[in-house]
C-alpha positions as semicolon CSV with decimal commas, in nm:
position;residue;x (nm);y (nm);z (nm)
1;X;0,071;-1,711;2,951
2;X;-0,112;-1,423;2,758
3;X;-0,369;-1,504;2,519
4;X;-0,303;-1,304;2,153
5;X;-0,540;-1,040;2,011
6;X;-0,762;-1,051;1,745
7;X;-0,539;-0,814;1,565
8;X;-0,223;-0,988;1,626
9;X;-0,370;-1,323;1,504
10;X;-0,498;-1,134;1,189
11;X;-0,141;-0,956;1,124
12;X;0,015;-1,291;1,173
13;X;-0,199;-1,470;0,892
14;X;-0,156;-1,084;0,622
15;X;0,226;-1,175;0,706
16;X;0,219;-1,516;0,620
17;X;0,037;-1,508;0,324
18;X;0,234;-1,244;0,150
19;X;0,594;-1,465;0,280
20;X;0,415;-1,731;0,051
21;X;0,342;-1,534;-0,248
22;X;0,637;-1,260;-0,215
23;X;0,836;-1,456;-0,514
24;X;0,504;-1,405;-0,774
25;X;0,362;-1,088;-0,577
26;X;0,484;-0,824;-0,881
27;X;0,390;-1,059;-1,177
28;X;0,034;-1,079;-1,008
29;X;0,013;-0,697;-0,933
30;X;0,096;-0,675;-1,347
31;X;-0,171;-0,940;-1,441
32;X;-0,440;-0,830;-1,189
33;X;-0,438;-0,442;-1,313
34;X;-0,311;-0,544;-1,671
35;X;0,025;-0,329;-1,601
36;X;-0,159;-0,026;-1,546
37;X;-0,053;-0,034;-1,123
38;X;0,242;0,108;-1,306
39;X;0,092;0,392;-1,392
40;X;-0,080;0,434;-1,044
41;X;0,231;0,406;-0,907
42;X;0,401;0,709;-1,089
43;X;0,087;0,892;-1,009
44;X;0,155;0,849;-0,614
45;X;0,522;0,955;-0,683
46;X;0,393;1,258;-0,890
47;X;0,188;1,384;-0,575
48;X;0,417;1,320;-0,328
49;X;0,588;1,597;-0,488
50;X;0,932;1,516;-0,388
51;X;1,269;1,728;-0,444
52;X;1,631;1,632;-0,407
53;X;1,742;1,563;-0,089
54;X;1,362;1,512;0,040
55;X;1,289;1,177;0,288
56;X;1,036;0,964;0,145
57;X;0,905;0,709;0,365
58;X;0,778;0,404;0,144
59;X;0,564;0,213;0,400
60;X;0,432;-0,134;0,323
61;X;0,709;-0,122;0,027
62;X;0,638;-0,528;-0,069
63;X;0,940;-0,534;-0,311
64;X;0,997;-0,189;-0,315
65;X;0,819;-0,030;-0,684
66;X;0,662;0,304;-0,528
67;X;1,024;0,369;-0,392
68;X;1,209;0,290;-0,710
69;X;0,953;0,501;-0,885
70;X;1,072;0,781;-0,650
71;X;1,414;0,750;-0,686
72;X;1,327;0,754;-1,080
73;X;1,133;1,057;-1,024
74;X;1,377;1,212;-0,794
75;X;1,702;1,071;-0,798
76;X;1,821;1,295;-0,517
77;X;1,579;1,178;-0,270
78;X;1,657;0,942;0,025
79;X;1,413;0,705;0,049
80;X;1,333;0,441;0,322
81;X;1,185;0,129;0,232
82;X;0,966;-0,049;0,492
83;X;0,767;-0,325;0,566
84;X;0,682;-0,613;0,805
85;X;0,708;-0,896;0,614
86;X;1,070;-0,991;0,537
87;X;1,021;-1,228;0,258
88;X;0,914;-0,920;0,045
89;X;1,149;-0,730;0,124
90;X;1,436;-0,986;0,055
91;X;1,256;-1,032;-0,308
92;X;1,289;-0,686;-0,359
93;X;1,623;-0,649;-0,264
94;X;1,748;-0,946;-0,455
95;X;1,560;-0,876;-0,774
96;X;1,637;-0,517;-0,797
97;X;1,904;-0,370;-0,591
98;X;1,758;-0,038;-0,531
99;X;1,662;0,119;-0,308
100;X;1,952;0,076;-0,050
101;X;1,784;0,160;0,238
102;X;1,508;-0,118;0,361
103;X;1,359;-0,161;0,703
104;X;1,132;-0,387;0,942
105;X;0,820;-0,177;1,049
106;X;0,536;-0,229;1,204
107;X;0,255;0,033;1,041
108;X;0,088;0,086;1,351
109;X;0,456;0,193;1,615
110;X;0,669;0,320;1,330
111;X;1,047;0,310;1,463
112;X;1,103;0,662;1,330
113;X;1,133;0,988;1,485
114;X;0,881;1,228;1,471
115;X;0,917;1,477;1,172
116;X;1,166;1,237;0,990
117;X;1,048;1,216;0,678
118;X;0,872;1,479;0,398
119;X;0,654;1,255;0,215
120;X;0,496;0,890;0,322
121;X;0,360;0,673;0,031
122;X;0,163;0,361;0,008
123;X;0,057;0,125;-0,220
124;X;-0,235;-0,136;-0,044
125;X;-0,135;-0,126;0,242
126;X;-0,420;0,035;0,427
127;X;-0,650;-0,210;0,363
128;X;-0,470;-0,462;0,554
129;X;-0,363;-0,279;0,858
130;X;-0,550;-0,384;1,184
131;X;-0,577;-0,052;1,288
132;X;-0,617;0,217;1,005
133;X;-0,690;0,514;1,235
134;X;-0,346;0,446;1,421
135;X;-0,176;0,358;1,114
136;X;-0,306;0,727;1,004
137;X;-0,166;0,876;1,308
138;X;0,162;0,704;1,282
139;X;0,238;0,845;0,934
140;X;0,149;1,187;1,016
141;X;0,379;1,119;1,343
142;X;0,660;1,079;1,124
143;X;0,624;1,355;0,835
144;X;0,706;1,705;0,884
145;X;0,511;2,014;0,893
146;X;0,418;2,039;0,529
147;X;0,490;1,707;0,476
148;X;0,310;1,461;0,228
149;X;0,101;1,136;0,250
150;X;-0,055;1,000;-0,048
151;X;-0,177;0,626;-0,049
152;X;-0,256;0,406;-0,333
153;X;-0,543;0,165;-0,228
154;X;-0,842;-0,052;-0,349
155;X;-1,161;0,101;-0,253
156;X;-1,506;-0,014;-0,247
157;X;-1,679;0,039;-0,582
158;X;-2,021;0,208;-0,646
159;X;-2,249;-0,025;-0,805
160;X;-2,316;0,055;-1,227
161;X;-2,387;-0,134;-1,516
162;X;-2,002;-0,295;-1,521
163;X;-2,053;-0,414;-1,138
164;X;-2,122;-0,779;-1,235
165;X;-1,760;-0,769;-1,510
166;X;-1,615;-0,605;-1,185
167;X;-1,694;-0,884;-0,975
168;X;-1,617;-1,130;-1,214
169;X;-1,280;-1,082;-1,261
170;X;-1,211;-1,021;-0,867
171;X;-1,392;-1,299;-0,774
172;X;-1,311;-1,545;-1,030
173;X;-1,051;-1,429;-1,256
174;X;-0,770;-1,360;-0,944
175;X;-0,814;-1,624;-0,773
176;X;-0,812;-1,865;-1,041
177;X;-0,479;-1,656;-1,171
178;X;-0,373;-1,655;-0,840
179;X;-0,377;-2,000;-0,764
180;X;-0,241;-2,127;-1,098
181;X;0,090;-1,910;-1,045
182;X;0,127;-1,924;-0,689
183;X;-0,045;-2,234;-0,582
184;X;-0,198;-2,019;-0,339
185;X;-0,570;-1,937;-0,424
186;X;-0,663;-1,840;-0,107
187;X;-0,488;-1,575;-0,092
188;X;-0,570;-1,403;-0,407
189;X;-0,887;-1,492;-0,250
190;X;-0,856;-1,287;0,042
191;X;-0,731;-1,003;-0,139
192;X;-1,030;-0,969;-0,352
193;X;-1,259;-0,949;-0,070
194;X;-1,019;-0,718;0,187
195;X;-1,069;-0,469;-0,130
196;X;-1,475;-0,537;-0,164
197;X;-1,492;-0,507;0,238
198;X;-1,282;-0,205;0,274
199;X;-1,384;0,175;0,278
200;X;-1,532;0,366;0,042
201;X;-1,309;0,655;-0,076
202;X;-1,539;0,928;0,046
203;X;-1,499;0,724;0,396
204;X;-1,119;0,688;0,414
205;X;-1,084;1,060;0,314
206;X;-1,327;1,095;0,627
207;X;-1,057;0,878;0,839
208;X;-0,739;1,092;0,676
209;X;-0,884;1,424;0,772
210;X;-0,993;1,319;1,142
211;X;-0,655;1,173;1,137
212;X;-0,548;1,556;1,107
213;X;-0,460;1,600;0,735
214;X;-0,541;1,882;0,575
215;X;-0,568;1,966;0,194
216;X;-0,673;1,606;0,178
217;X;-0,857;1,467;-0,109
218;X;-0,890;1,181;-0,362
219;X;-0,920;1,051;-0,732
220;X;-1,075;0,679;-0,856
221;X;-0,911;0,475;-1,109
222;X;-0,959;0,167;-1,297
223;X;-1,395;0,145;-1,291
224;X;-1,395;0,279;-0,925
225;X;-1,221;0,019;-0,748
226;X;-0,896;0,165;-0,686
227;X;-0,849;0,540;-0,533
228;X;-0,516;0,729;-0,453
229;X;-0,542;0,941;-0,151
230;X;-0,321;1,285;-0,024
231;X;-0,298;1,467;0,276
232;X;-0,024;1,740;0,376
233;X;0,016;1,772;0,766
């Protein structure tokens, strides 16, 4: 009998806590940001500078809104949605239809060919990956010469005068919002502090560039706590 890895046992617990809250997971994403991931969102599409015809990989998809912002943006593209928890998917799919094309992945042994795709895009997913330098890698694996990653994540926020309103609402406010809509306040505990515990943007654009992206570079949103990141390979 093998005993499981750290990293397994953590995956295992990210994938059963977004199973439970999969069915409330886009109401919360609109009442955490107060809509404005929306607007995020279309920003990562914007970058990712897509074209008809283009493959877009949408990794960590949840219920699939970066890659029906794409095929808004671009209705020519083909886009793959992916992700390893079913549940989310399977929201997605039911709730919305698009996009047609959804798919189990793991983020760290993408089952993709190399140079399949000309743009990856994320939305929080990094944050949660065991391994972000191989889940790096594993993107730029799978883009083309040229191609595009940009990644929509939460990012650890330099302290100011709005740092105790900040914490506030991600310690108190989500998880009490969480738990009234999901039943499930640990997990919008969790989040909170994956996003307080996590990089720096100035560090993950370290990570992306040793991860061999070039032209890679960042912007902050929403008081410094949230940051979209781009690359090109």
């Amino acid at each position: 009998m093998t005993s499981s890895q750290p990293g397994d046992e953590r995956a295992r617990a990210v994938r059963g806590m977004f199973a439970n809250i999969a069915p409330h997971y886009d109401l919360m994403n609109r009442l955490m940001t107060g809509g404005m991931d929306l607007a995020w969102r279309r920003e990562v599409i914007r970058r990712a500078n897509l074209e008809g015809g283009n493959r877009l990989l949408d990794l960590g998809t949840g219920t699939g809104d970066l890659a029906r912002e794409a095929l808004r943006q671009a209705p020519g593209c083909r886009v793959t949605a992916a992700d390893f928890t079913l549940e989310m998917m399977l929201v997605g799919r039911a709730r919305h239809g698009l996009p047609r094309d959804w798919a189990g992945a793991d983020a760290l042994n993408l089952p993709f060919a190399d140079g399949a795709f000309d743009a990856a895009v994320s939305g929080f997913l990094l944050r949660n990956v065991t391994n972000l330098e191989q889940a790096l890698r594993e993107q730029r694996r799978v883009l083309r010469p040229g191609g595009r990653f940009v990644a929509l994540d939460t990012t650890r926020p330099r302290k100011t005068l709005l740092s105790p309103l900040v914490n506030f609402h991600m310690n108190r406010v989500i998880p009490f919002l969480g738990g009234l809509l999901t039943g499930d306040r640990a997990a919008y505990t969790y989040l909170p502090k994956t996003s307080q515990n996590f990089l720096t943007a100035e560090e993950l654009l370290a990570m992306i560039e040793a991860a061999g992206f070039r032209e890679a570079g960042f912007r902050r949103l929403n008081l410094g706590t949230v940051a979209i990141h781009w690359g090109v390979k």
